[in-house]
N, CA, C and O atoms as a GROMACS GRO file, in nm:
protein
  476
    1UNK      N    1  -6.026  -5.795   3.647
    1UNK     CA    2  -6.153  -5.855   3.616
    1UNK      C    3  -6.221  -5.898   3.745
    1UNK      O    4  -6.179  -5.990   3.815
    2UNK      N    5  -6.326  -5.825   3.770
    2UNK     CA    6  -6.403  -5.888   3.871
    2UNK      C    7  -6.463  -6.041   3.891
    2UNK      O    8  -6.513  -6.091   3.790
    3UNK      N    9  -6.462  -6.138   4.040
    3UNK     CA   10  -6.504  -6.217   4.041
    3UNK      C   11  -6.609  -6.220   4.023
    3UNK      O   12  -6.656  -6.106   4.010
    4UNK      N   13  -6.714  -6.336   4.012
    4UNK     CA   14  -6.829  -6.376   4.008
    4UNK      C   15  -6.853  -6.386   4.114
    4UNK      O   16  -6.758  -6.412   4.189
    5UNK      N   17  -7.027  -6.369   4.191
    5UNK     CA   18  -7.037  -6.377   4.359
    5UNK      C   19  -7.041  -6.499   4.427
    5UNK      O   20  -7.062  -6.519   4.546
    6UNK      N   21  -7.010  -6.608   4.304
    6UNK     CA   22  -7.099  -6.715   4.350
    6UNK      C   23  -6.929  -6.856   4.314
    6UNK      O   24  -6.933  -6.979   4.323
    7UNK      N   25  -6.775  -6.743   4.264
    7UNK     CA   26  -6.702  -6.832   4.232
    7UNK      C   27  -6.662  -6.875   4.414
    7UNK      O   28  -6.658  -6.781   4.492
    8UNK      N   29  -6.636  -7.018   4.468
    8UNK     CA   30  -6.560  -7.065   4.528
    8UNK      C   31  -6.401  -6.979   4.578
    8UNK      O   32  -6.358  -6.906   4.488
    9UNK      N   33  -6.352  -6.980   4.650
    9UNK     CA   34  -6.250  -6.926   4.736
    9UNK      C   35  -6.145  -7.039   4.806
    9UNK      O   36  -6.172  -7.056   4.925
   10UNK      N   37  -6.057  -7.101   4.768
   10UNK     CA   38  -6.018  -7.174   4.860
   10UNK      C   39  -5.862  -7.114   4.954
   10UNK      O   40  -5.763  -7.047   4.927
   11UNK      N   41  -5.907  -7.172   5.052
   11UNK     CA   42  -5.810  -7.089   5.171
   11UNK      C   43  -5.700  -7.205   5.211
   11UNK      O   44  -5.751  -7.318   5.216
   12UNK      N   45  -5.544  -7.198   5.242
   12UNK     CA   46  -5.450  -7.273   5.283
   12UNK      C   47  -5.419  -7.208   5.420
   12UNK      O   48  -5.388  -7.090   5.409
   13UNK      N   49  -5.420  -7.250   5.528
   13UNK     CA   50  -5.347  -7.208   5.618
   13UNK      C   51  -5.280  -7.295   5.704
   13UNK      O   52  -5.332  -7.404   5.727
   14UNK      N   53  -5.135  -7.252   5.774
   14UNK     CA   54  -5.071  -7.345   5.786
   14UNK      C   55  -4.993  -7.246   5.969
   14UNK      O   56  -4.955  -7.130   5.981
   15UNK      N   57  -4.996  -7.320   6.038
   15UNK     CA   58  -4.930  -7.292   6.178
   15UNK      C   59  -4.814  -7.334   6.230
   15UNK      O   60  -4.794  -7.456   6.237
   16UNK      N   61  -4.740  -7.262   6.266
   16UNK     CA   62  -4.607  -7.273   6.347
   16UNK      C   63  -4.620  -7.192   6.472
   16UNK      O   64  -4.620  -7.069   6.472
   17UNK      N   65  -4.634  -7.292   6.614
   17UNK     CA   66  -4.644  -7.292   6.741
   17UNK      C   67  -4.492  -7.248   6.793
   17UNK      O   68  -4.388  -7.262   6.730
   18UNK      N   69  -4.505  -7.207   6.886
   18UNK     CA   70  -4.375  -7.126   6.959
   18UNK      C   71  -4.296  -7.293   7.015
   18UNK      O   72  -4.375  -7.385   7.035
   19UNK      N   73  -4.170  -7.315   7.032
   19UNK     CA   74  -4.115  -7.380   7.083
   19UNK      C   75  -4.229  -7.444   7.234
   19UNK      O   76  -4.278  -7.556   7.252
   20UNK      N   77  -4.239  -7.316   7.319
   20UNK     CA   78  -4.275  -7.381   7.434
   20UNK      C   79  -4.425  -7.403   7.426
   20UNK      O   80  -4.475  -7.423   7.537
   21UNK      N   81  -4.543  -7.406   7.283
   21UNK     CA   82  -4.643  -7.452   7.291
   21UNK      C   83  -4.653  -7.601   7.352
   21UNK      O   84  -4.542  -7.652   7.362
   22UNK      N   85  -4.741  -7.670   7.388
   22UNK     CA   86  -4.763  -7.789   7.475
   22UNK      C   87  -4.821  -7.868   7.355
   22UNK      O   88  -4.818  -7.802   7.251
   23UNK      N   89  -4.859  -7.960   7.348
   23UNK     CA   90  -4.945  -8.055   7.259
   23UNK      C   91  -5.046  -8.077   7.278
   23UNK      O   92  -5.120  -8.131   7.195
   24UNK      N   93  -5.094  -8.033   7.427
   24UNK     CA   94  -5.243  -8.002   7.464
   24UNK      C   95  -5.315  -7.852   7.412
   24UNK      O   96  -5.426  -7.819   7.369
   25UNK      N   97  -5.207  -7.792   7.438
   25UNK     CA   98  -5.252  -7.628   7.373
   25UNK      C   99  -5.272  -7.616   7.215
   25UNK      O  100  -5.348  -7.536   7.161
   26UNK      N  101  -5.186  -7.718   7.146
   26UNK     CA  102  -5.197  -7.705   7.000
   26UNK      C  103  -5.326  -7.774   6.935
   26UNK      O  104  -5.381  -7.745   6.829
   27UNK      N  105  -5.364  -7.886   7.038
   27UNK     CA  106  -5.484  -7.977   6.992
   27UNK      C  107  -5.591  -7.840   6.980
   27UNK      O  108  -5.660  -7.806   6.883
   28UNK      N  109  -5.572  -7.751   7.170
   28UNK     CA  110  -5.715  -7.707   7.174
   28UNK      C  111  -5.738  -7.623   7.090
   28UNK      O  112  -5.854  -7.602   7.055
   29UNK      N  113  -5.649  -7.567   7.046
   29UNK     CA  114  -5.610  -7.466   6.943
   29UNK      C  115  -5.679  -7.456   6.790
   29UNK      O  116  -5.732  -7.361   6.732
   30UNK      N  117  -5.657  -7.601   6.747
   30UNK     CA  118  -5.668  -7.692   6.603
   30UNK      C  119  -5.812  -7.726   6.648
   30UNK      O  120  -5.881  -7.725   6.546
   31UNK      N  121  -5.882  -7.753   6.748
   31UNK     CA  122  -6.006  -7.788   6.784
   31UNK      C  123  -6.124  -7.655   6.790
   31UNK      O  124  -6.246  -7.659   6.772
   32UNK      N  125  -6.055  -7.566   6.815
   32UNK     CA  126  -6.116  -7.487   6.841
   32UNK      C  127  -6.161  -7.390   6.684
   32UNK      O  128  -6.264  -7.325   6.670
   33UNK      N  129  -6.056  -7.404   6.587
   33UNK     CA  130  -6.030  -7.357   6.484
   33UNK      C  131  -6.179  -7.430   6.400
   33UNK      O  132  -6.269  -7.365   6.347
   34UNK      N  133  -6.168  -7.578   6.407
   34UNK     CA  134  -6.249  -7.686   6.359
   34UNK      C  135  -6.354  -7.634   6.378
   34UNK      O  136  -6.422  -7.596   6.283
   35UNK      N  137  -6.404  -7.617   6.537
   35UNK     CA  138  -6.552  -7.592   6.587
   35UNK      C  139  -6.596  -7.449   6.527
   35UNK      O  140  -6.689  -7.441   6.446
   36UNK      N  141  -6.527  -7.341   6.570
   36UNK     CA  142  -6.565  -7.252   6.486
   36UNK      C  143  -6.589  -7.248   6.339
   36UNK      O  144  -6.650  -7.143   6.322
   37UNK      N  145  -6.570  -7.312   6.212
   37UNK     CA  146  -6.576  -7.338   6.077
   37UNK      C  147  -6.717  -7.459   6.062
   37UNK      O  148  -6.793  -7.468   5.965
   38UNK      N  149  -6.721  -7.540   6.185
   38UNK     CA  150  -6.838  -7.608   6.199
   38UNK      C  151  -6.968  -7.523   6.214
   38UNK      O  152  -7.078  -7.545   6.164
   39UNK      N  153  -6.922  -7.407   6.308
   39UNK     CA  154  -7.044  -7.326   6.340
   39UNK      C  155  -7.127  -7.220   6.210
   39UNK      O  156  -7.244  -7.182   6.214
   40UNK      N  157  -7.007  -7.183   6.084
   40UNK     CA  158  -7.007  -7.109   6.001
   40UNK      C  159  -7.033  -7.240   5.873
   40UNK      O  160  -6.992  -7.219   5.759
   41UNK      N  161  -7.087  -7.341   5.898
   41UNK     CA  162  -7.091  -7.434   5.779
   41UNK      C  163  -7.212  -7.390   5.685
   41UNK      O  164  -7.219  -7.453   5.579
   42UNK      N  165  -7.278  -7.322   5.699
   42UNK     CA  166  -7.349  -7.252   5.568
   42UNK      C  167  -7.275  -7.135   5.473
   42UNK      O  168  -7.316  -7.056   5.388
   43UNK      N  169  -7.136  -7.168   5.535
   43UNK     CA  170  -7.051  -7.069   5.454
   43UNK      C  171  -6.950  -7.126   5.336
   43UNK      O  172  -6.885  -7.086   5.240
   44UNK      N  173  -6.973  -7.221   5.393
   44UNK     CA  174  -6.810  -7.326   5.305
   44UNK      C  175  -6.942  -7.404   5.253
   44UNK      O  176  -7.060  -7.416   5.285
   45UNK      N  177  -6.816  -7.467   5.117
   45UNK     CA  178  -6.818  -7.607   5.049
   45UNK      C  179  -6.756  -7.725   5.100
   45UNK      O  180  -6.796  -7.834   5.062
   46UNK      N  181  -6.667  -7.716   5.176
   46UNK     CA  182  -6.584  -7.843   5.198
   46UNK      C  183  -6.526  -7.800   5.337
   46UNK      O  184  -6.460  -7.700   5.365
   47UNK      N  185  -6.568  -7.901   5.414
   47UNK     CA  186  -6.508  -7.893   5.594
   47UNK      C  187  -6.346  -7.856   5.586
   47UNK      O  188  -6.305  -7.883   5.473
   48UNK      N  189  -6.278  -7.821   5.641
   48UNK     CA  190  -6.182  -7.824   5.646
   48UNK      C  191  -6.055  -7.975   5.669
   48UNK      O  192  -6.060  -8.062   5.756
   49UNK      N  193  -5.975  -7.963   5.581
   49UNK     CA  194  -5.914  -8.065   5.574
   49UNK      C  195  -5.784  -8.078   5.564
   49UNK      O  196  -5.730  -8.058   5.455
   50UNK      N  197  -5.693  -8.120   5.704
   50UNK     CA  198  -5.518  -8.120   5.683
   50UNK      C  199  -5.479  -8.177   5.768
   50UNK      O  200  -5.526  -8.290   5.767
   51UNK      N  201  -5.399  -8.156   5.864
   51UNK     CA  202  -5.304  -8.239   5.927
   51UNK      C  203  -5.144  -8.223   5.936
   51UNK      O  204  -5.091  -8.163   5.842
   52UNK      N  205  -5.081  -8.260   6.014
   52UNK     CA  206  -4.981  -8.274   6.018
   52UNK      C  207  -4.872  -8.266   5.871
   52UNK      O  208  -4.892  -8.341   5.775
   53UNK      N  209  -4.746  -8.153   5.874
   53UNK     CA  210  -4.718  -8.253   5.770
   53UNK      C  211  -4.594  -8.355   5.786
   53UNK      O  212  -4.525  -8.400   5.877
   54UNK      N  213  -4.608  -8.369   5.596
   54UNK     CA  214  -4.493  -8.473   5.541
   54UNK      C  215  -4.357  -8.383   5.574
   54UNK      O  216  -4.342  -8.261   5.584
   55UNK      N  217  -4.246  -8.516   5.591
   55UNK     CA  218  -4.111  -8.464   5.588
   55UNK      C  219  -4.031  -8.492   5.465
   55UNK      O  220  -3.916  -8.536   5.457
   56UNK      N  221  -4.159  -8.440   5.320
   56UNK     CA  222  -4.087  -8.473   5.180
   56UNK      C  223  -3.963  -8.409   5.132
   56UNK      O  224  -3.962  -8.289   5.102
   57UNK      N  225  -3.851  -8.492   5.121
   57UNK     CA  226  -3.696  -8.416   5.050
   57UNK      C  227  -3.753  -8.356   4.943
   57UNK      O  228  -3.865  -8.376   4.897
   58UNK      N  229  -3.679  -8.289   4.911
   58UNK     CA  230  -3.751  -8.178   4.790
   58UNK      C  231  -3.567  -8.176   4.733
   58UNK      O  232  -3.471  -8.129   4.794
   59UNK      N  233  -3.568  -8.222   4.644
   59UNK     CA  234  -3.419  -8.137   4.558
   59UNK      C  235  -3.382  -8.049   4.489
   59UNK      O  236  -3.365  -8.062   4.368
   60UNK      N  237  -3.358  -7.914   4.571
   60UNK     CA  238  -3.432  -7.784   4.574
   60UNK      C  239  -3.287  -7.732   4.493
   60UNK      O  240  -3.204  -7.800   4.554
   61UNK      N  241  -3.230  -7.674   4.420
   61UNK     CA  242  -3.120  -7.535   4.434
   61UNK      C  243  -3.138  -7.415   4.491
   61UNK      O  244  -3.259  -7.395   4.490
   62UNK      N  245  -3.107  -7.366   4.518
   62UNK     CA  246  -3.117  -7.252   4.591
   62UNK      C  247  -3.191  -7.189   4.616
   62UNK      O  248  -3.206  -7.068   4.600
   63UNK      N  249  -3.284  -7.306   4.688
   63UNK     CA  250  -3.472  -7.239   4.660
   63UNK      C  251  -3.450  -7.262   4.845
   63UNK      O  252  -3.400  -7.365   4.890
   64UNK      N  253  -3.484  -7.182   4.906
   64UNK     CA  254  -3.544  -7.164   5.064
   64UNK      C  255  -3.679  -7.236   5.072
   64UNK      O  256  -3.768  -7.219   4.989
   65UNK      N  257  -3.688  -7.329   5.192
   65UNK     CA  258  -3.786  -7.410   5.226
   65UNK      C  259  -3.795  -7.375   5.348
   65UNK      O  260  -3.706  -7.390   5.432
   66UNK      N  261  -3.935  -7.314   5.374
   66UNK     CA  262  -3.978  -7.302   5.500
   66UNK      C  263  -3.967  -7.453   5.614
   66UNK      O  264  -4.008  -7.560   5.569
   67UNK      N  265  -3.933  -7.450   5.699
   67UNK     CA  266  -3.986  -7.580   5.804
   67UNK      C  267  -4.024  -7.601   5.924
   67UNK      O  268  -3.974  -7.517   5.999
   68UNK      N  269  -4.105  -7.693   5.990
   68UNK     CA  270  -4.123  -7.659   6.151
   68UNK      C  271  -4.281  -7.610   6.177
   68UNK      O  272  -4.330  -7.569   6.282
   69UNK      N  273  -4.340  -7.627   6.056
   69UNK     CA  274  -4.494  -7.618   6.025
   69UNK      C  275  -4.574  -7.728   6.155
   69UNK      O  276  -4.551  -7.848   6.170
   70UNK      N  277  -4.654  -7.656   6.223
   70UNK     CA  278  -4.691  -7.768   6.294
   70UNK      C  279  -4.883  -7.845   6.226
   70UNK      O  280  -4.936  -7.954   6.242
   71UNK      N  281  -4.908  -7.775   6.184
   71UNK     CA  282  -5.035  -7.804   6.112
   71UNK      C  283  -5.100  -7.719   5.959
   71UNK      O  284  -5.052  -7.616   5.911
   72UNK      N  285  -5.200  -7.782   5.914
   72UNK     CA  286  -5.249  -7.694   5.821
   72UNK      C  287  -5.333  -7.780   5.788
   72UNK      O  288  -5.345  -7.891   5.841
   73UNK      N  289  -5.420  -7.721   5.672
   73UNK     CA  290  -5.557  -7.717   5.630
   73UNK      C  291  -5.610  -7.657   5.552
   73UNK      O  292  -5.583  -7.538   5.567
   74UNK      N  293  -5.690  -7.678   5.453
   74UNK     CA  294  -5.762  -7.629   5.310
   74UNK      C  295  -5.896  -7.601   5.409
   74UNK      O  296  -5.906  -7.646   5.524
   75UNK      N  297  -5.991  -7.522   5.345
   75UNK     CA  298  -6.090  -7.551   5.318
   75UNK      C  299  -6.154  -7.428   5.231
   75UNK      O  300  -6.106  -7.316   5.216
   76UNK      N  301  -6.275  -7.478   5.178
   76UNK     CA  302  -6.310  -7.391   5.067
   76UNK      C  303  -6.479  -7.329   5.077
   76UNK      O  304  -6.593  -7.375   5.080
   77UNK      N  305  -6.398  -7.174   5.079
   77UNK     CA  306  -6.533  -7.117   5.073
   77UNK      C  307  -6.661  -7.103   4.976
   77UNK      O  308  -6.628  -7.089   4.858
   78UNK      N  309  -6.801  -7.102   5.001
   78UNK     CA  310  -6.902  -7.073   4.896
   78UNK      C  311  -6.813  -6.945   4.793
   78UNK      O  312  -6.783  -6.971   4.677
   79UNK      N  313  -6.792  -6.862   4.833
   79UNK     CA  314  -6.752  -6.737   4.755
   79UNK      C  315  -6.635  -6.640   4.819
   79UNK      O  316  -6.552  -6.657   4.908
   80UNK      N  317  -6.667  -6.537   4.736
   80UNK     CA  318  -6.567  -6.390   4.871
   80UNK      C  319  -6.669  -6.347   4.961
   80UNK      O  320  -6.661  -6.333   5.083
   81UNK      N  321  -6.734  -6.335   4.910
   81UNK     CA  322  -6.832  -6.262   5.023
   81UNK      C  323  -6.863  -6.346   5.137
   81UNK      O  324  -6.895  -6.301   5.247
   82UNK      N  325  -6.852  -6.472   5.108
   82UNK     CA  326  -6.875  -6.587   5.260
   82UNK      C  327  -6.739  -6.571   5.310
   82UNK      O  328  -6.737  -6.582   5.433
   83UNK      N  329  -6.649  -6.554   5.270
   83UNK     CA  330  -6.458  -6.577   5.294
   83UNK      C  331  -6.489  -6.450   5.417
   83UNK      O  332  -6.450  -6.453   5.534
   84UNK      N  333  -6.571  -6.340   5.351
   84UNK     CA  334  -6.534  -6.207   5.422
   84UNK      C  335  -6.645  -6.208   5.550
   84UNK      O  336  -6.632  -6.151   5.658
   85UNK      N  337  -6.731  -6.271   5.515
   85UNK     CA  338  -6.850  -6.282   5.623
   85UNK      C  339  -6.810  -6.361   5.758
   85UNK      O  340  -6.842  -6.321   5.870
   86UNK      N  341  -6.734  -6.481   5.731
   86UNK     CA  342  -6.619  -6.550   5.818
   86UNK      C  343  -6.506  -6.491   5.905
   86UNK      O  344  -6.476  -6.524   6.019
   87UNK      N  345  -6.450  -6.400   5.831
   87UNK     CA  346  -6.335  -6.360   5.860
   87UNK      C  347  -6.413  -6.222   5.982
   87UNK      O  348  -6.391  -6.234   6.103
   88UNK      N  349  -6.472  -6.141   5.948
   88UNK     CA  350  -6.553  -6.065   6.017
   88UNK      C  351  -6.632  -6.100   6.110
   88UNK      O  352  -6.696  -6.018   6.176
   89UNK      N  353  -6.637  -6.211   6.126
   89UNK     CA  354  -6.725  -6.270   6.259
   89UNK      C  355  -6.659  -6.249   6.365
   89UNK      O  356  -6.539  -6.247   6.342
   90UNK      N  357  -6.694  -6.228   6.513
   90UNK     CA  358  -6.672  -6.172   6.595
   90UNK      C  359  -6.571  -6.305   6.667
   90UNK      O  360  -6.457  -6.283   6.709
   91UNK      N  361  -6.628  -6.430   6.670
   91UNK     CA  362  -6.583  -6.574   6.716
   91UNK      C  363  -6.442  -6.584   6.633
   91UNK      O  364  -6.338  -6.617   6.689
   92UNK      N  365  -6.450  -6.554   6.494
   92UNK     CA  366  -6.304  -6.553   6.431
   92UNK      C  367  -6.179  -6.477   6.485
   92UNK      O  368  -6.069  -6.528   6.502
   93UNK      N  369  -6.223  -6.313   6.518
   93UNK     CA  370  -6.120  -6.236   6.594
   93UNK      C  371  -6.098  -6.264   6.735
   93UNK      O  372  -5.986  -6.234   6.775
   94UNK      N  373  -6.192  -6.323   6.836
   94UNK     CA  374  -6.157  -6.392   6.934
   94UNK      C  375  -6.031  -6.492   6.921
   94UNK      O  376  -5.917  -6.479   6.964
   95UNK      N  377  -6.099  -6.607   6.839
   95UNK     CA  378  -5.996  -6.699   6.846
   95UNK      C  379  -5.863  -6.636   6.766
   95UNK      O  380  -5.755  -6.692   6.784
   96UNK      N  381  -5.868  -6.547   6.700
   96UNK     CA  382  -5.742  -6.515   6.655
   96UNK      C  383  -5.655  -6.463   6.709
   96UNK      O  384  -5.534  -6.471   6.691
   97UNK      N  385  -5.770  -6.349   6.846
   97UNK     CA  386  -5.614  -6.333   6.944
   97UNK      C  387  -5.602  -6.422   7.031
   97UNK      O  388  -5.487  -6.407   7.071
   98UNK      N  389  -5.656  -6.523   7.098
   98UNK     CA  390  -5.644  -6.618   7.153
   98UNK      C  391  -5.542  -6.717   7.097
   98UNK      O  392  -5.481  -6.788   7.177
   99UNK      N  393  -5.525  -6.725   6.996
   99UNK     CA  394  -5.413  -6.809   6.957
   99UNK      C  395  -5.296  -6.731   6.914
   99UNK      O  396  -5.190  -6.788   6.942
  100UNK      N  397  -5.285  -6.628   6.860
  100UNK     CA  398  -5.199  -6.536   6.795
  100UNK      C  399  -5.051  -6.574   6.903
  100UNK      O  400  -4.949  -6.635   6.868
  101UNK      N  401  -5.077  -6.528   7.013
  101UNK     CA  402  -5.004  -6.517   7.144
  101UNK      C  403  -4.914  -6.632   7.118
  101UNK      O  404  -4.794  -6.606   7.123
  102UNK      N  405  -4.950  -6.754   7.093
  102UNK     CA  406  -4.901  -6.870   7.087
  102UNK      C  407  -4.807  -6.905   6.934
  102UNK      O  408  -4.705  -6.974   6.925
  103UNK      N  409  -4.855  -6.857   6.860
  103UNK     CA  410  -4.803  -6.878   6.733
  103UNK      C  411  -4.688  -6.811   6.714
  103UNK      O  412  -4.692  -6.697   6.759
  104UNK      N  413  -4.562  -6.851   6.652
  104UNK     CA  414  -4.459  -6.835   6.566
  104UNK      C  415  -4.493  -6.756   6.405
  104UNK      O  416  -4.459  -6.641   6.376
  105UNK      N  417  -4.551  -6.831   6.334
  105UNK     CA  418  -4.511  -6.818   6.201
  105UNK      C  419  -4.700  -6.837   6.206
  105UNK      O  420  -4.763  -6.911   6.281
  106UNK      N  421  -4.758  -6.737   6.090
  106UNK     CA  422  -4.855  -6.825   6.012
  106UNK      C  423  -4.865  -6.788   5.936
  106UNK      O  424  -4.845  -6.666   5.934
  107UNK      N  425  -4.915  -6.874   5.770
  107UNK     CA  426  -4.958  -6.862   5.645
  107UNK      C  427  -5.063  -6.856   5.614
  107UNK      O  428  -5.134  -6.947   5.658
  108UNK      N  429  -5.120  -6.767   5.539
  108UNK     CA  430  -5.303  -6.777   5.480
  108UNK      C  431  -5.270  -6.744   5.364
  108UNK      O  432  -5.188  -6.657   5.336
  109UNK      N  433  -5.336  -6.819   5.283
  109UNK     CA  434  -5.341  -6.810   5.177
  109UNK      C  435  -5.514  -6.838   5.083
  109UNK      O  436  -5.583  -6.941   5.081
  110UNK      N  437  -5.536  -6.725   5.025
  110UNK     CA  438  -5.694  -6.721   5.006
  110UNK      C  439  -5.673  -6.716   4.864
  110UNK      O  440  -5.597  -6.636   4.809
  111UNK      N  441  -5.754  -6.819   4.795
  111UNK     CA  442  -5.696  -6.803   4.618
  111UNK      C  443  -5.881  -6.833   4.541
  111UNK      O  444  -5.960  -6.875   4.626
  112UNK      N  445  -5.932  -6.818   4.420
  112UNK     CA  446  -5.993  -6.852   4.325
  112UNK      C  447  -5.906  -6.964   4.220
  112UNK      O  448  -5.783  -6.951   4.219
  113UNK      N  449  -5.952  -7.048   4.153
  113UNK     CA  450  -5.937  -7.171   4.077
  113UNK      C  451  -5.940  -7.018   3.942
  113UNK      O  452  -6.031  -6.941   3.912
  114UNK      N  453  -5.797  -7.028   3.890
  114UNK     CA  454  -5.760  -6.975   3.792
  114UNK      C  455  -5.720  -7.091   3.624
  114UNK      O  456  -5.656  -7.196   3.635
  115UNK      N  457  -5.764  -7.048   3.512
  115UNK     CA  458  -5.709  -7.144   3.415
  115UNK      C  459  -5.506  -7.085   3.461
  115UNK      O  460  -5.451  -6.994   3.524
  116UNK      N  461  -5.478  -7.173   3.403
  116UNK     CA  462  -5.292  -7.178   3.367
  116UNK      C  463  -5.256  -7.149   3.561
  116UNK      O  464  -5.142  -7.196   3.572
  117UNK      N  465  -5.285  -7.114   3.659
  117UNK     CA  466  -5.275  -7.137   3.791
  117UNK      C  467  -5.266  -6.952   3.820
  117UNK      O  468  -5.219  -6.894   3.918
  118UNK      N  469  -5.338  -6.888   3.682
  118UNK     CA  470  -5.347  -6.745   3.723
  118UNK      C  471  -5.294  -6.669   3.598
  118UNK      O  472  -5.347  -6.573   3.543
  119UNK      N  473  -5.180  -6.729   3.567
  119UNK     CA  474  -5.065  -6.666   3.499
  119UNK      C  475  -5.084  -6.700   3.314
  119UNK      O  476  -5.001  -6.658   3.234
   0.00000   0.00000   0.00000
């Protein structure tokens, strides 16, 4: 079923820095991420918003838990077509190899607000 052009998009992404990243490199990194999404703000609904995380116990069975996340952040696009207009910007693939180099691990996760969570 096709989306609507006008449904919302919300995006999770979450970073894991190489051991020998610095804490100055990760700020400029996370700053730079910020400013660019500032520059594209006729694209989103909601600034981007995350932080550091929690070190919540989880009492898991035999469920694998990723760890060692150094940041992350929501934010939510007008639509797909703004998600894709973003992602295609020339300032986005800059900073993406600009940071890539540095990164370990990363997560994106791009979803629509489903009834039952999709399923």
């Amino acid at each position: 079923m096709a989306e609507s052009t006008s449904t919302p998009v919300t995006r999770i992404a979450c970073f894991k820095f190489h051991p020998n990243v610095t804490s100055e490199q990760k700020a400029g990194r996370t700053s730079a991420f910020l400013d660019l999404y500032a520059q594209h703000s006729q694209l989103i609904l909601n600034e981007p918003k995350g932080g550091r995380p929690l070190n919540t116990p989880l009492d898991l069975t035999n469920v694998k838990r990723e760890k060692g996340w150094d940041t992350g952040f929501i934010v939510v696009f007008k639509s797909d077509e703004a998600r894709k207009e973003f992602d295609a910007d020339p300032g986005h693939d800059r900073l993406k190899n600009e940071t890539d180099p540095l990164l370990e691990q990363v997560f994106v996760y791009d979803f629509v607000e489903q009834a039952n969570l999709g399923w």
